[in-house]
N, C-alpha and C positions, 0 to 999 in steps of 0.2 A: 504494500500500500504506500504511496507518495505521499499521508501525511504522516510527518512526526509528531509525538508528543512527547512535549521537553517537561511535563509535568517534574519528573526528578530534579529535573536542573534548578527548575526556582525552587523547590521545596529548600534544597541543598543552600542556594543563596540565602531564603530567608530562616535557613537553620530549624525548619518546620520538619515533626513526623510526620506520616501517613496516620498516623492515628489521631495525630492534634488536628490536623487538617479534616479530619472524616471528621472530627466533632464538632467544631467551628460552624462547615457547612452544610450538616446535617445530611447527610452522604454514609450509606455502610461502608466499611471495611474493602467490603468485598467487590463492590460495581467502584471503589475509588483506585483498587488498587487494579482493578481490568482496567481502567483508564490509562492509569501510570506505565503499565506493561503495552499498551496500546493493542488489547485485545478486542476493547470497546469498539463497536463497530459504528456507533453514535454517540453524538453528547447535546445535551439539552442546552438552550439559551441560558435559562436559568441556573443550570450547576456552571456554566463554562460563568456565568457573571458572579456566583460565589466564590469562586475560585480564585478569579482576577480582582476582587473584594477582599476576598481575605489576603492575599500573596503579594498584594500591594503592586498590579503588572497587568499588562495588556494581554488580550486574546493572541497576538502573535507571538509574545514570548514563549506560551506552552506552545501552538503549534506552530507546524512548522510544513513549509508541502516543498519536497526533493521528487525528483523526476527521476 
């Protein structure tokens, strides 16, 4: 698939877990970390705008589209 998701890279910048991050924006465990892995085959407006809310970052920072 040609998009990346740099999910780990800002968590890592703003020194955030997967588990502080699932709790923050009310997100399981389990469909945050399909994200992170980029198993997700979709993501909602609304989780991509908690994300970028809480991470303090743009929609293009986590992704990413390589050809």
């Amino acid at each position: 698939m040609p998009i990346i998701i740099n999910l780990d890279v800002m968590m890592a910048k703003r020194k955030m877990s997967l588990n502080e991050l699932s709790e923050k924006i009310n997100l399981t465990l389990s469909n945050l970390s399909n994200l992170k892995t980029g198993k997700a085959k979709a993501i909602r407006f609304s989780t991509l705008d908690a994300i970028c809310k809480t991470l303090d970052c743009q929609p293009g920072d986590i992704l990413e589209f390589k050809e």
